[in-house]
N, C-alpha and C positions, 0 to 999 in steps of 0.2 A: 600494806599500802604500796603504791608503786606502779610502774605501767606491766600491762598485761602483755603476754601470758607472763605468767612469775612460778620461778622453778623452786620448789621448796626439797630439797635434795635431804636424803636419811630421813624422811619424815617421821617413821616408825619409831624414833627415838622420842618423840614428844608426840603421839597418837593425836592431841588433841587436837591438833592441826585438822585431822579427818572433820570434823565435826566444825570446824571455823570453816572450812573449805566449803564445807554442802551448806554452811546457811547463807554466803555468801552469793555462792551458785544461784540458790531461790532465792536471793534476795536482786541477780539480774540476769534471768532468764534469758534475754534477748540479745546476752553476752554471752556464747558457748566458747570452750577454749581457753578460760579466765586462768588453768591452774595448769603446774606439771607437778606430780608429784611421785619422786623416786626415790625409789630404797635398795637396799643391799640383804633385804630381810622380809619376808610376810611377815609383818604381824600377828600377832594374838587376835585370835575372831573377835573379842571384845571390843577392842581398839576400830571395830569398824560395825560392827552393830545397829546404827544407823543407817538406812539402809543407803548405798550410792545411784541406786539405783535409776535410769534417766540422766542420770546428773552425773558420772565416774565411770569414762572405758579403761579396763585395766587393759595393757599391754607388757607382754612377754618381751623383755626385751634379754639379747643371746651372744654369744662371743661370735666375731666374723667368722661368715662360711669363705671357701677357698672364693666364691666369685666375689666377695667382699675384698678382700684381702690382693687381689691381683693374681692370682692362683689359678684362676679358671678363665677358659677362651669364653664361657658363657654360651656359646655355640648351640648347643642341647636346652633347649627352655623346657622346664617344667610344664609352665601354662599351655605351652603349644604342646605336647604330647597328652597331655585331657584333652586338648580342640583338636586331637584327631590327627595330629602332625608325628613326623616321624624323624630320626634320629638319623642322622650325616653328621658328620664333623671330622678333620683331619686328626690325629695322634700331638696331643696339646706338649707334647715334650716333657709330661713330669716323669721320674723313671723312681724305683724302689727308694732310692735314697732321698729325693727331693720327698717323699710322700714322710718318712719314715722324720721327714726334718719337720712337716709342716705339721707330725702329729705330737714334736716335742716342744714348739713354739707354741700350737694354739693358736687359735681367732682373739687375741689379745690384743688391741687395738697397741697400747705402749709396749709389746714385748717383738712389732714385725722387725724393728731394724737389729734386733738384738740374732748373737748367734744361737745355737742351741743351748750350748753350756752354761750363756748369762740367761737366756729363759729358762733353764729348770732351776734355778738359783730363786727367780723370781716364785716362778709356782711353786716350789718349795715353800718358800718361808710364805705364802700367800694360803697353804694348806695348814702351815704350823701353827699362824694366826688362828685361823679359823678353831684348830685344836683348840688353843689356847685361853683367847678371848673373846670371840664373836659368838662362839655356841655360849658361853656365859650369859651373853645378853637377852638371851631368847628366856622365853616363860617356859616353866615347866623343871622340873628334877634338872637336879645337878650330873655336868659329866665330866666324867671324869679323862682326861687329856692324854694319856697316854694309849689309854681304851678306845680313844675316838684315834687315835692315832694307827691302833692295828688293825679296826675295822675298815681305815680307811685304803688301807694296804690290801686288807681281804677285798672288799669292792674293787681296787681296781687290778686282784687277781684272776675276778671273778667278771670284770668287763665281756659285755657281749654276750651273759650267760644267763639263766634265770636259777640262780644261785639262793635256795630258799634261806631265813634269818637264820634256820638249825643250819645250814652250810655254813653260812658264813662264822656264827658261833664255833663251831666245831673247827676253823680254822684258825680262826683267831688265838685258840685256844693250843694248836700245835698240837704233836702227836704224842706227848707226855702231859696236854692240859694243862700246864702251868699259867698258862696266860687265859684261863677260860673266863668268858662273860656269858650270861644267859641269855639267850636267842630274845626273850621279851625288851633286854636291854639294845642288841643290834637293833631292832625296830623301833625303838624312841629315838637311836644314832640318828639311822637314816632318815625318820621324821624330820629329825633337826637339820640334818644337810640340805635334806629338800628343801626347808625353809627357807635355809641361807644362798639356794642356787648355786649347792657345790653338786651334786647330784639330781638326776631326773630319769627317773625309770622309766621305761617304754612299755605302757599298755596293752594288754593282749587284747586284741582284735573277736570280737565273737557273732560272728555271722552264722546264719541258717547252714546247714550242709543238706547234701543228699546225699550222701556217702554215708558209713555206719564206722567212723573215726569218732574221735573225743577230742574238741580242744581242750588245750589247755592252758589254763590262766593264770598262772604265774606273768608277774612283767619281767619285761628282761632288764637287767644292771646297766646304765649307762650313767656317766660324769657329765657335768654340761660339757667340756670341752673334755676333749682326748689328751690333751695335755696334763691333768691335773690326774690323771692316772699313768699317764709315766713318769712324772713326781715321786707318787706316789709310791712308787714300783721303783724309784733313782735309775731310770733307764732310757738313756739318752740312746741317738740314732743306730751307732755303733752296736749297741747292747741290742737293740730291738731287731736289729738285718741279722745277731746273731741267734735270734728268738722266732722263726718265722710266725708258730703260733701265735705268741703273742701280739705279733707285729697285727697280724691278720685280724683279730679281736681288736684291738685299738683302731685300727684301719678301716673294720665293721661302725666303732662309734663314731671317726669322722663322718663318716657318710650318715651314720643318723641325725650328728649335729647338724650337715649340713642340709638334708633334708627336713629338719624342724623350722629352721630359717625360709627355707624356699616353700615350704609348705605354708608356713604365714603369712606368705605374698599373694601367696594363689588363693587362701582359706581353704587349707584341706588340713584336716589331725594325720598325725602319725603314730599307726601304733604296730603291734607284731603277729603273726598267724603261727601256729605250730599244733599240730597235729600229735598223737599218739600214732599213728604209723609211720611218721616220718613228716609227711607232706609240709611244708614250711614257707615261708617267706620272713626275711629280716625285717621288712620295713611293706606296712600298708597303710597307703594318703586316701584316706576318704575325703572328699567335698561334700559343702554343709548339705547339695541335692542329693546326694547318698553316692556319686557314682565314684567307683575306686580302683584303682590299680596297685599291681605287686610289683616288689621288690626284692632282690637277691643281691646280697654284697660278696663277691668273691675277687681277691686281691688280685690276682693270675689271671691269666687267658684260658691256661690248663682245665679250671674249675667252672668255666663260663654252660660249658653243657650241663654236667651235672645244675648247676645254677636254673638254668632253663627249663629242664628238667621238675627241677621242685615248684617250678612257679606254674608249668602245667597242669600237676596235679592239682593246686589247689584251686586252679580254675576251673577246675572238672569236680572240684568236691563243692565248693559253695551254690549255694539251692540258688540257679539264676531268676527264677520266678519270684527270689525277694527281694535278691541286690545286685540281678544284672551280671553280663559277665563284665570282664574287667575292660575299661577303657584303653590298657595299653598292660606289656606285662616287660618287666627290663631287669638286667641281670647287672649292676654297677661295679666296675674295674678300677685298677690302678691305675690301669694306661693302656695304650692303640688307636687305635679307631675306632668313632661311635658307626654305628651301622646296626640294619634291621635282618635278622635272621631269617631264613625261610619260614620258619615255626611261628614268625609272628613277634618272636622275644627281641626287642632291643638290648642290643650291648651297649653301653654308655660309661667311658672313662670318667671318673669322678673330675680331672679338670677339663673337660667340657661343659658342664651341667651348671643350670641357672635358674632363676625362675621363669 
């Protein structure tokens, strides 16, 4: 009882809420908007069974992207590059270091004022939790916490890669197998993380070709935020400028975070293309009308051709007579200037971009 809307926060801990909610919903139809209801966790399919249908928009809600956070000029919009618009913007001033910092804080809304050292403090013990007691709560087999603990370290080795369960098992496991878990056990992990919104895989993208390639459908490995895998990894700024690899891989999943964010502004999914001959793209936003653009994350300037490069071909392998060529095609950096290539490819520094 109470005035509306009324926020009913962890619902999933007393499910039955779902079910007080929808008959109250029918019971004042001409009142939409009556409920919020947030959780930390999907529930058990059960627990919603009923259908919400009409009556319950579920919303993804995501850690801040850089234009959230004050990180980005916003300059580069999302929506205006689908409406045909093109990419200018001055060099936003972030440089390797500022990147390398915003990828050990995260879009954590309590951890912006924090240095880097008191945020992996945080994300730390925010993943140990999770080890510990949060996957407990979930339905389904017991796990075991220290197992959840090296997977989670394989995942975020494995960041940016489409790293199958027998990889990730097999590492976990180390080169003497002492610590092995069986690949069916990695895939109940990752079920459970997904549950809990510590991880979200990136989709393999499968569109018509006219080329005589294979995709391939593995997802690729991503953390919701970038930060929960240099946790993960205990690899603060210092440690990741000395790791460019890595840096580059984590620096791949900001950009996805922040495109999952700016893509739910605009309604476009995000998911990945990759080819057996090579031909690639990190990141493809389709809109609910089908029409879609590529994307390339490359941290440098160095790799911006090659970048462009791979988003050609795939514009040249997918069958235009089902899905259109690409509304726009852009290669996403660390820093410089946003600018349009001769070739058509937008360059675009990650803090420019917006929705």
């Amino acid at each position: 009882m109470g005035e509306t809307p009324r926020l009913v926060d962890e619902w999933q801990l007393v499910p039955d809420v779902w079910n007080a909610v929808r008959a109250d919903v029918d019971d004042h139809p001409e009142e939409p908007g009556r409920f919020i209801l947030a959780g930390s966790a999907v529930p058990a399919d059960d627990a919603t069974r009923h259908t919400g249908s009409l009556r319950v928009t579920r919303l993804r809600m995501r850690p801040m992207s850089l234009a959230e956070s004050g990180h980005s000029s916003r300059a580069v919009s999302l929506g205006d590059l689908f409406a045909g618009g093109g990419a200018s913007a001055a060099d936003p001033g972030l440089r390797i270091w500022d990147l390398a910092e915003r990828i050990v804080v995260g879009g954590w809304p309590a951890l912006q004022s924090r240095n880097p050292a008191d945020a992996m403090v945080a994300t730390a013990g925010y993943l140990d939790e999770t080890c510990r007691v949060d996957l407990g709560r979930l339905d389904g087999p017991r796990h075991d916490p220290g197992n959840v603990e090296r997977v989670l370290r394989s995942l975020a080795r494995n960041t940016a890669t489409e790293a199958s369960a027998r990889t990730i098992a097999a590492d976990v496991g180390g080169a003497d197998g002492a610590g092995a878990v069986d690949y069916h056990t990695v895939i109940a992990y990752v079920r459970a993380l997904a549950r809990l919104f510590v991880v979200e895989d990136l989709p393999a993208w499968p569109p018509a070709l006219r080329s005589r390639g294979v995709l391939r459908s593995s997802p690729t490995r991503h953390f919701v935020d970038p930060s929960l895998a240099a946790a993960a990894l205990g690899a603060g700024p210092d440690r990741l400028l000395a790791d460019p690899e890595t840096l580059g891989l984590l620096f791949e999943s900001l950009v996805i975070r922040d495109l999952r964010v700016y893509g739910q502004v605009v309604g476009a999914t995000v998911s990945h293309y990759r080819e057996n001959t090579g031909a690639e793209a990190d990141a493809i936003l389709q809109l609910r009308d089908g029409r879609w653009a590529g994307i390339e994350v490359k941290l440098g300037q160095a790799d911006v051709d090659a970048g462009a490069r791979s988003l050609l071909r795939v514009a040249g392998n997918v069958d235009p007579s089902r899905h259109g060529a690409p509304v726009f095609l852009a290669v996403i950096t660390g820093w410089g200037y946003a600018y349009r290539r001769p070739d058509g490819v937008h360059v675009v520094p990650i803090g420019t971009l917006g929705p």
